[in-house]
N, C-alpha and C positions, 0 to 999 in steps of 0.2 A: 514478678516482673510487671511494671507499669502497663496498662491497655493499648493507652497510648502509644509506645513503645510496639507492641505487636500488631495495632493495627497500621502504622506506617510500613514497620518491616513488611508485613501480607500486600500490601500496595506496591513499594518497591518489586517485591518476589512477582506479583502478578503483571506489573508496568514488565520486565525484564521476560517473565514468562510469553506474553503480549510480542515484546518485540521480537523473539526466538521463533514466533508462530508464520507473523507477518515476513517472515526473512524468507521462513520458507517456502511460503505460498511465494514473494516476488520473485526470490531467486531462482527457482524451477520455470517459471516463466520467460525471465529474462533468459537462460542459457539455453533451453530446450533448442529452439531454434538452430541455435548454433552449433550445437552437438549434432543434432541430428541433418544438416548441410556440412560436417567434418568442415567449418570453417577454424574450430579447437575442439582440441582433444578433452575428453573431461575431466581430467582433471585442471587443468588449466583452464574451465572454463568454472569449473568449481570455485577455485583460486581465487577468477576475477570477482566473481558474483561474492565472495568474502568479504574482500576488500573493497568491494563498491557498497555493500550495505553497512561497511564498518564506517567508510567515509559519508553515505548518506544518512547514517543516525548523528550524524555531527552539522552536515549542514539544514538536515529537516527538521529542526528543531521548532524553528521560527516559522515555517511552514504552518508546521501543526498547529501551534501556540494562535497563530491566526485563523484558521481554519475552526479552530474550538473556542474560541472567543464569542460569546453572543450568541451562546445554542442554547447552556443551560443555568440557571441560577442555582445554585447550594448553597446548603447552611456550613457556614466558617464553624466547624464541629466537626467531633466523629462521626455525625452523622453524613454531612458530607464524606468523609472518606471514606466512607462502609459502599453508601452511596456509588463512588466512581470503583472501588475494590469489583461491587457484584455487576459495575458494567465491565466492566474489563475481562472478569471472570467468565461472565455470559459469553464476549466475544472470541473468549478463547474455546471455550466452548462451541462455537458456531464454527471456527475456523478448523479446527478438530474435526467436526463431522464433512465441514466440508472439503478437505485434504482425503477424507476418508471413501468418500463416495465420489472424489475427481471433479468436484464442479469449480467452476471457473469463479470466484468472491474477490471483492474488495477487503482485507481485513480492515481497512484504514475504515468503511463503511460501517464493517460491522464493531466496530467500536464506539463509532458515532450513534449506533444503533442501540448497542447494548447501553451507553450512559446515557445516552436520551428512557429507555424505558427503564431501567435502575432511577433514574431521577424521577418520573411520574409514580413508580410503584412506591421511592421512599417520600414523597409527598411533599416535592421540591416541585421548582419551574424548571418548566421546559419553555426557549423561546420561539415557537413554534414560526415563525417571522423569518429568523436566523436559519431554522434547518429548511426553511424552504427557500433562500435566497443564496444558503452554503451551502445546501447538503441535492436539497431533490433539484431545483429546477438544475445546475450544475450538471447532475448525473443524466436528466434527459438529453439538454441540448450540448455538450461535449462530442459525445459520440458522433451527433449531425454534424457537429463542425471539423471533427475530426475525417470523418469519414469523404466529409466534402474537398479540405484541403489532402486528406492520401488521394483522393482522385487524380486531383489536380496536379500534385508531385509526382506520381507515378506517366502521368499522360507527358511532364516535362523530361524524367527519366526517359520514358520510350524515345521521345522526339531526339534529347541531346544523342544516344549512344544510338541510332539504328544505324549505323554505318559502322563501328565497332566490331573487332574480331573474339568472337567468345573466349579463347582463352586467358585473353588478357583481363575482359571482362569483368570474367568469371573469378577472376586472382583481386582484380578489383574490389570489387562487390561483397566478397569474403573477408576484406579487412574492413569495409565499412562496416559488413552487421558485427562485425567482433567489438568498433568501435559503441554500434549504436545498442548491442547487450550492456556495454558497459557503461553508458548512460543512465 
């Protein structure tokens, strides 16, 4: 059997491995919530989170494709795809342990992670420029901005609904997070 040929297959297998991993870290996230506010029962809440990461590997394509643009240089060779194989590998690796011990990860991060140091250890570029204008300062200041605008929605929420009678509310509010899990 051609090299070439095996090593594309173990990239395919580990890209599809990758995605399998990343599914399950988002999708626990995204439904917990909702389960445990019986806003949906689990299995239908299972369901959605299927169907939303079936249709979100169709539209984040171009996402990503942007996102990993200008982080790292490879060699057009096997050496490159061996290269992106032991980042991907590493990252499944990292998302692995950390499914295992409950902590809270970006896979999307540690992928970023792993072919950034798969690419310095196979003695390619890395564009160090790129991960700090895509990857680090992004991951600092989101959170502040994010944090800053749930303030602000949430202080708007209080003000629109204090006159609201909780049950209707409360019926409300449960399709919205059903909507906004499935986001």
């Amino acid at each position: 059997m051609d090299a070439n040929l095996i090593a594309v297959s173990a990239a395919v297998a580990a890209a599809l491995l990758f995605a399998f991993t990343n599914g399950f870290h988002d999708s626990a996230n995204a439904i917990a919530t909702s389960i445990s506010t019986r806003a949906l029962k689990p299995r239908t809440a299972l369901a959605m989170a299927a169907v939303g990461n079936f249709v979100g590997a169709y539209l984040g394509g171009e996402v990503a494709k942007t996102v990993a643009d200008g982080l790292v240089e490879l060699p057009v060779s096997d050496n490159g795809l061996i290269i992106v194989l032991a980042g991907v590998l590493g990252s499944i690796g990292w998302n692995y342990i950390a499914w295992w011990f409950g902590w809270p990860i970006s896979a999307s991060h540690s992928l970023l992670g792993g072919v950034a140091g798969a690419t310095l250890v196979g003695g390619a570029t890395v564009l160090w420029g790129g991960l700090l204008a895509k990857v680090a300062l992004p991951t600092v200041v989101s959170p502040l901005i994010g944090f800053g605008a749930g303030f602000v929605v949430m202080l708007a929420v209080y003000w629109l609904f204090r006159k609201g009678r909780p049950d209707k509310l409360n019926r409300g509010f449960r399709h919205a997070q059903t909507i906004s899990a499935a986001a």
